[in-house]
N, C-alpha and C positions, 0 to 999 in steps of 0.2 A: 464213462458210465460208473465207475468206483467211485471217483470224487459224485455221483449224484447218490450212491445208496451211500454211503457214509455222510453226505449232509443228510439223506431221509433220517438215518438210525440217530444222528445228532437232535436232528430236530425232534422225533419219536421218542415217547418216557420211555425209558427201560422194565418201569413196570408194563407197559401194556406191549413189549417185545417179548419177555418171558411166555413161553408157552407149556402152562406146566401139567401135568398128566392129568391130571383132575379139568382140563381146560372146558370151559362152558360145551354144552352140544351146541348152541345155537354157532358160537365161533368154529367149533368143528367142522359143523355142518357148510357154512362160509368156505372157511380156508380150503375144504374136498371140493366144491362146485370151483372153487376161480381154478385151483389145481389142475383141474379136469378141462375148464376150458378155455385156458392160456391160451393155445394151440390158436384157435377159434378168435380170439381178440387181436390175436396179433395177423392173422390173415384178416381180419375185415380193418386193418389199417389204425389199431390204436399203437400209442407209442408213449403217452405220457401217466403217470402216474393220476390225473386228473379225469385225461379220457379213460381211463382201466376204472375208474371208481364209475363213470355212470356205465360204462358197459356191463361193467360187474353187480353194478345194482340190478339192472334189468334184466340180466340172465339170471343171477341166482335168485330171482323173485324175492329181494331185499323187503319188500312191503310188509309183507307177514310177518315177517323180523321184526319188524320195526314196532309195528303193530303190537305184538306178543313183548316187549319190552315195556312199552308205554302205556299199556291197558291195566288198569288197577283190577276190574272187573272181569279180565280173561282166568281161570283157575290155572287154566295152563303158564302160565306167564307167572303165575305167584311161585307154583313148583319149579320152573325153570329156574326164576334169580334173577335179578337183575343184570345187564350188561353196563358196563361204562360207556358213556357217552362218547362217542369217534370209535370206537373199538372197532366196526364195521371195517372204517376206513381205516384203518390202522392195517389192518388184518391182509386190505387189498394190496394198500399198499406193499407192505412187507413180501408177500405171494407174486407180484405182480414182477417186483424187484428181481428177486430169488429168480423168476421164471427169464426175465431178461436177461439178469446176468449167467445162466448155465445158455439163452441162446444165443449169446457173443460167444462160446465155446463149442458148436455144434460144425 
């Protein structure tokens, strides 16, 4: 399990690892919902990094996100800011990790 989150952090820019106080809401808002339902992913049987990204898209209602990035024409989405591209998936990942590896210490 180490050697797979140190190949994720390898492969992962260190910019979009940095999580820094100012961090977008919309990322916040992400990284609280998988937080919250790790617990809930790993009892309906996901286990890979791959499967945690679609489960985690469709619990944390990723569509609106995505939505609210991509719409030129939402107001909301101009006030927000843009997100970088994978950031989502970055995010899951990183969380997803984090949450595996404290439950190999449980």
């Amino acid at each position: 399990m180490k050697t797979a989150i140190a190949l994720l952090m390898t492969i992962t820019p260190s910019v979009l690892l940095a999580q820094p106080a100012n961090e977008h809401p919309m990322i916040s808002r992400l990284r609280a919902c998988v937080q919250a339902t790790a617990p809930a992913a790993e009892i309906t049987g996901v286990r890979t990094a791959e499967e945690a990204i679609e489960f985690f898209n469709r619990r944390c209602d990723m569509a609106p996100l995505n939505d609210m990035t991509l719409s030129n024409s939402n107001n909301v989405a101009k006030d927000a800011g843009a997100v970088a591209p994978g950031s989502f998936r970055v995010v899951i990942r990183e969380e997803w990790a984090s949450f595996r590896a404290h439950a190999g210490n449980r």
